[in-house]
C-alpha positions as CSV (number, residue, x, y, z in Angstrom):
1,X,1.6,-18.5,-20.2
2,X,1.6,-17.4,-24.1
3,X,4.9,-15.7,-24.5
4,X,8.4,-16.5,-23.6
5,X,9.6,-14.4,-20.9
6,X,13.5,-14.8,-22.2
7,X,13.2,-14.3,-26.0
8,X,9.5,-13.1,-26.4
9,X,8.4,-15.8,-28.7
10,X,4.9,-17.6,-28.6
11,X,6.2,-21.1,-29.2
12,X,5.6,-22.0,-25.3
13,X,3.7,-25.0,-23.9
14,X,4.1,-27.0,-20.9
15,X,6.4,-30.3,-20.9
16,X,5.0,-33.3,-21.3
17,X,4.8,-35.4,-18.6
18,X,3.6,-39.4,-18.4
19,X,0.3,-39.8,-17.3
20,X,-0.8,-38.6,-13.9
21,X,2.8,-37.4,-13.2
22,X,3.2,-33.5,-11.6
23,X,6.5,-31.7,-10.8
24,X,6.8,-30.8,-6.8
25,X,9.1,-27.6,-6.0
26,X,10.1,-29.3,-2.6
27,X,10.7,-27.3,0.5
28,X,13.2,-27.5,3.2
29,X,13.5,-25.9,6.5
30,X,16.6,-23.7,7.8
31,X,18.5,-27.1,9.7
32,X,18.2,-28.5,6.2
33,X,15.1,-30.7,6.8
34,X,13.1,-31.8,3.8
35,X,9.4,-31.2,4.2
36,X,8.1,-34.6,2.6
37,X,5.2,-33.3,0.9
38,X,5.1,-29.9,1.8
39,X,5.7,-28.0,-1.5
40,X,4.3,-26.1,-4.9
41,X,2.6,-28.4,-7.6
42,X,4.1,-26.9,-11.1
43,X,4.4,-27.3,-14.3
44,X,7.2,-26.9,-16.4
45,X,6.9,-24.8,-19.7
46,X,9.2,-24.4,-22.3
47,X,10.0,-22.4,-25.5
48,X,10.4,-23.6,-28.6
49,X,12.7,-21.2,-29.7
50,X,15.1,-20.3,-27.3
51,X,14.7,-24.0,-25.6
52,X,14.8,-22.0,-22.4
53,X,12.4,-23.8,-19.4
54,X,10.9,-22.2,-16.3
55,X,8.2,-23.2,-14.1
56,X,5.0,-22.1,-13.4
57,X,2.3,-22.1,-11.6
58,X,-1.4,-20.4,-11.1
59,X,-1.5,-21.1,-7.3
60,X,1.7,-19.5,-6.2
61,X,1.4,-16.1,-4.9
62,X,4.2,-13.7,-4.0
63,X,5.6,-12.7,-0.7
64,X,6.0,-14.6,2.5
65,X,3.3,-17.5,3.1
66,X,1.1,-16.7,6.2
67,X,1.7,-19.2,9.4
């Protein structure tokens, strides 16, 4: 991801995170259950201008996830 999706600005990059370290979106069923494990490996980018963050990732794909 090259340009900010808030301001428009191309000072993005991903946080830095310590070594061997990932961000986990976490999922959680209807009765509130967490789903230890079960969840989107992300990274978190930000700009340098705005200092807005978002996450992102390549492998997540729109709509509902088959069963």
């Amino acid at each position: 991801m090259n340009k900010c999706p808030f301001c428009g600005a191309y000072n993005v990059g991903p946080m830095n995170l310590p070594e061997g370290q990932h961000i986990l979106l976490q999922t959680v069923n209807d009765d509130g259950n967490i789903n230890i494990g079960a969840g989107y490996k992300v990274d978190l980018v930000a700009c340098g201008s705005c200092k807005n963050m978002w996450l992102h990732s390549d492998g997540i794909t729109a709509g509902k996830p088959e069963v």
